[in-house]
N, C-alpha and C positions, 0 to 999 in steps of 0.2 A: 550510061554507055559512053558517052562523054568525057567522065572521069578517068574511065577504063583506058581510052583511046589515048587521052594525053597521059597517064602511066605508062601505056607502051613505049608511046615516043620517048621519055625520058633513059640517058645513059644506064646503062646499067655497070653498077660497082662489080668487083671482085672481091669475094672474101678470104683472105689469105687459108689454105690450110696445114695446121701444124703436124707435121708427118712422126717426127719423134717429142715425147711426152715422160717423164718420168710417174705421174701419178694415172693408175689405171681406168678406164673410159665406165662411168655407171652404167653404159648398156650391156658392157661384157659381164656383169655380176645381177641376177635377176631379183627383184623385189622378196620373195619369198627367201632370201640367203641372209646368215644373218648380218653379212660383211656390206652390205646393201647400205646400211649406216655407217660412218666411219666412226667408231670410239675411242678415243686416246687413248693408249694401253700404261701403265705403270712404269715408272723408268727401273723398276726391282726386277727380276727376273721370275719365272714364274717358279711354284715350288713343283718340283718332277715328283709324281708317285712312285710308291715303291713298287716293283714290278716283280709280278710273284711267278718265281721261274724254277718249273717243277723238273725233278729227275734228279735233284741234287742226291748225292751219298748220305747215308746217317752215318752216325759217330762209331766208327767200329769199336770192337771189346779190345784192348789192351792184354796183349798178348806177350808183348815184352818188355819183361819185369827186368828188375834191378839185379835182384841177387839168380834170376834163373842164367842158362848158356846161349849164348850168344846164337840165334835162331838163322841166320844168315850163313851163315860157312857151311861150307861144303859138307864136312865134319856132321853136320845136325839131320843134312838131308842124308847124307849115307846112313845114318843110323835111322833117321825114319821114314828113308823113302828109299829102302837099298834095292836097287836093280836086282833083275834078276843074276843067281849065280853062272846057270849054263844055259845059253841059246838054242834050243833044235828046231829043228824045220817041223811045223805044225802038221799035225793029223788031218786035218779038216779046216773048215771057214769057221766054226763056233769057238776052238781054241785060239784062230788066230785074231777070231773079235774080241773075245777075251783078253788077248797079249792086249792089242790096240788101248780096248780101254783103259787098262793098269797104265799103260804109257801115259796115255789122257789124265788119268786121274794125277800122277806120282806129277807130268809136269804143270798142272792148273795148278796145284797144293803149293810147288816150288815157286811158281810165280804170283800168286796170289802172297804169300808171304814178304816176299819181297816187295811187289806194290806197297802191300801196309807199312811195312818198314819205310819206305822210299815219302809215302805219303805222313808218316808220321813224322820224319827227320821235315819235312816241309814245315808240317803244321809245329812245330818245335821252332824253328828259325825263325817261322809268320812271327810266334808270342815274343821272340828274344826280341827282333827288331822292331816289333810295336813298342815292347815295355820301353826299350831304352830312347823311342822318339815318344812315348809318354812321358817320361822320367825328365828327357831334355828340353820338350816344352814344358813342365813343370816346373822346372826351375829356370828355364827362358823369363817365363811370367812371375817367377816369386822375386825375383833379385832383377825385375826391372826397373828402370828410374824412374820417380814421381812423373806422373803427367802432365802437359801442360795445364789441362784445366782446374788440376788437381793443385798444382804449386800455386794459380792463380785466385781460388777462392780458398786457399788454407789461411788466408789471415782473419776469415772472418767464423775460424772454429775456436772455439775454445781453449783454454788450457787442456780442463781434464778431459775432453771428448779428443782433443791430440795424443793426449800420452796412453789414453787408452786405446786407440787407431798403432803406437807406435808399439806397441807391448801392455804385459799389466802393472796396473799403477805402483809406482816407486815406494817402499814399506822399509823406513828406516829402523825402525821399534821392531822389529819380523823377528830377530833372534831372541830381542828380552823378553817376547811374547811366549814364542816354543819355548826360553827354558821354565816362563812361570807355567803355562800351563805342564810343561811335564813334574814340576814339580806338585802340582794342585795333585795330579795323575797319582803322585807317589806317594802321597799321603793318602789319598781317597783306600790306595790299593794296603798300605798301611792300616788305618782305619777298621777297613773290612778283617785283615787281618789278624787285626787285634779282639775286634768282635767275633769271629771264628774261634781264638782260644779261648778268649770267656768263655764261649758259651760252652766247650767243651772241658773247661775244668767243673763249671756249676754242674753238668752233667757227671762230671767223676763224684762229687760230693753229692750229687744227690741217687748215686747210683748204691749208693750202700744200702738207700730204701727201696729199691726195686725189691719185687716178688723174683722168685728164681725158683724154687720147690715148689711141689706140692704142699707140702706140709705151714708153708709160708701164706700159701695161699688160702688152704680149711682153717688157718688159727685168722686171717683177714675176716675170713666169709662169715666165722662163728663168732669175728665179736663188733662184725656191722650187723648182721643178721637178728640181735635178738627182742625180747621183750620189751628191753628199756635199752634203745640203742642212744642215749645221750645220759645217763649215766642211771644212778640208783634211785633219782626222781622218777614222777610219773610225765614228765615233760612229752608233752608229744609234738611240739616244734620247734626247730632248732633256735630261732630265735627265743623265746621261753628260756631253753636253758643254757645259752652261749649270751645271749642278747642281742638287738640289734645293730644292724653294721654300722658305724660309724660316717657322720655326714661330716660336710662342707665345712658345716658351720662349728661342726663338735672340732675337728681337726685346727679348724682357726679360734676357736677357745683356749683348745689347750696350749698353742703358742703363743697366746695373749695371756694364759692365766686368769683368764674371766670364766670359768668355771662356777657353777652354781654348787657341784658335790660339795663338801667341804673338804672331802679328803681327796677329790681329786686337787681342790682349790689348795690348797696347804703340801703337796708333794713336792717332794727336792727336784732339782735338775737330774739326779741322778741316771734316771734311763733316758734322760733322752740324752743326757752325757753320754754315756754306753753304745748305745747307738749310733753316736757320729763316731765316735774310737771305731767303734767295728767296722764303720765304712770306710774311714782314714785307713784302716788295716790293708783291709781289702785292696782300695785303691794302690797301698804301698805296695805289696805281696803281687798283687793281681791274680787275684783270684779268689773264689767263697771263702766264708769262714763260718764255722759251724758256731750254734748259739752258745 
C-alpha cells in the first residue's frame, strides 16, 4: 500500500499521440486476415490471369469472295431483296403482319450484311497493321547493333564459334568442289549409261535364241525331254557326260601351265589367245560378239 501511495504521488508524464501515420495500425486488420503479417511483396509485377469473357462472336462464313459481285450496293439488294412492286392498303391485320415481317426480314438481311462487311474490312486492317508492326520489330531486332555485354565478352569467343555467329563458315575451295562432284555426277550417269546399252545389245544377240513359235518350242521340249537327254551314252548325270565344273585351283593351273593332263599340259596359247581378241573386240566395237 505504501508503494502504491508513493506511485500516486509521483508526476505523471504525457505521452505524445501521433494523429497522422502513413503505415496502417495492427488493430485495424484482425489476426485471422492474412495481411495480419506483413510480407514483402516482389519488386516484378504480379502475372494477371487471363480472363475468360464469354459472349464473344464466332468467326463468321466468308461470304465475300473475290471473283463473286460486289454484295454491298444497292444494285445486289434490289435484285435480292426487291421491295415490293405496288403498295395497297391491307385487307386485314394478318396481311398487314405479313407486309411487317417481309420489311423485318428484307431489312435484318440488308444490315446483317453490311455489319459482316463492315466487321471484316476491321478484321482485315487488325492483320495489315499487326503484320506490318511484326515485320517492323522484326527487323527493329535483326539489324540491331551488338550489345553492350555482347561486344564486351566477344574477345573471349573463338575464332570459329565468331564467324559461325556471323554467317556460315567462309569455303574457299566451294566451287572446285561443285564442279568435281558434278563431274564424278556425270560420269557415274555415263557409266550407267553405258551399262544400259551393253546390256541391251547382249540381249539383241542373244535374242536370236529366244523361243517365239510353237513349233520352236515342241522341237526344245522333244530334244530335252528324251531317253538319253545328254547325248547317245547311257550317262545319267550331267557331270558323267559334260564333266565336272571347273575349280579354283583347275582355272589357276591352267594359267600357270602346271597341268597334270598331258595334253592339257602341252596346248598352245591358242585359245586363250582367241579369247582375249574377242574380248579386245568387243570392248573396241562395244558390244557381244558371237563365238
Amino acid at each position: 500500500m505504501s508503494c502504491l501511495s508513493r506511485f500516486k504521488a509521483l508526476p505523471q508524464t504525457s505521452i505524445p499521440f501521433r494523429p497522422f501515420t502513413t503505415s496502417p495500425q495492427l488493430s485495424a486488420i484482425g489476426p485471422e486476415s492474412p495481411k495480419f503479417i506483413e510480407v514483402p511483396q516482389p519488386p516484378q509485377r504480379q502475372q494477371n490471369k487471363p480472363r475468360d469473357i464469354k459472349g464473344t462472336l464466332p468467326p463468321p462464313r466468308n461470304i465475300f469472295h473475290r471473283r463473286s459481285a460486289p454484295k454491298t450496293d444497292e444494285s445486289y439488294f434490289a435484285a435480292t431483296i426487291p421491295e415490293p412492286s405496288h403498295e395497297t392498303e391491307p385487307k386485314d391485320d394478318r396481311i398487314a403482319w405479313k407486309r411487317r415481317m417481309a420489311a423485318s426480314r428484307r431489312s435484318n438481311l440488308k444490315e446483317g450484311i453490311l455489319e459482316l462487311h463492315e466487321r471484316k474490312r476491321k478484321h482485315e486492317t487488325f492483320v495489315k497493321i499487326q503484320g506490318y508492326r511484326n515485320s517492323k520489330e522484326r527487323n527493329r531486332r535483326f539489324y540491331a547493333p551488338q550489345r553492350e555485354d555482347e561486344r564486351l565478352t566477344s574477345p573471349t569467343i573463338t575464332a570459329a564459334t565468331s564467324s559461325l555467329q556471323n554467317g556460315p563458315i567462309p569455303d574457299p575451295k566451294r566451287e572446285a568442289r561443285i564442279a568435281e562432284r558434278a563431274a564424278r555426277v556425270a560420269a557415274k550417269e555415263a557409266a550407267r549409261a553405258e551399262a544400259r546399252r551393253e546390256a541391251l545389245h547382249t540381249l539383241y544377240m542373244h535374242a536370236r535364241e529366244f523361243i517365239t513359235t510353237e513349233k520352236q518350242l515342241q522341237d526344245k521340249i522333244d530334244n530335252i525331254f528324251t531317253d538319253h537327254p545328254f547325248g547317245a551314252t547311257n550317262e545319267t548325270n550331267i557331270w558323267d557326260a559334260y564333266g565336272a565344273p571347273r575349280t579354283v585351283q583347275d582355272m589357276l593351273q591352267k594359267v600357270n601351265k602346271t597341268q597334270k593332263t598331258a595334253v592339257l599340259f602341252h596346248e598352245g596359247p591358242a585359245l586363250i589367245t582367241g579369247q582375249r581378241l574377242k574380248r579386245i573386240g568387243e570392248e573396241l566395237t562395244g558390244g557381244k560378239m558371237e563365238d
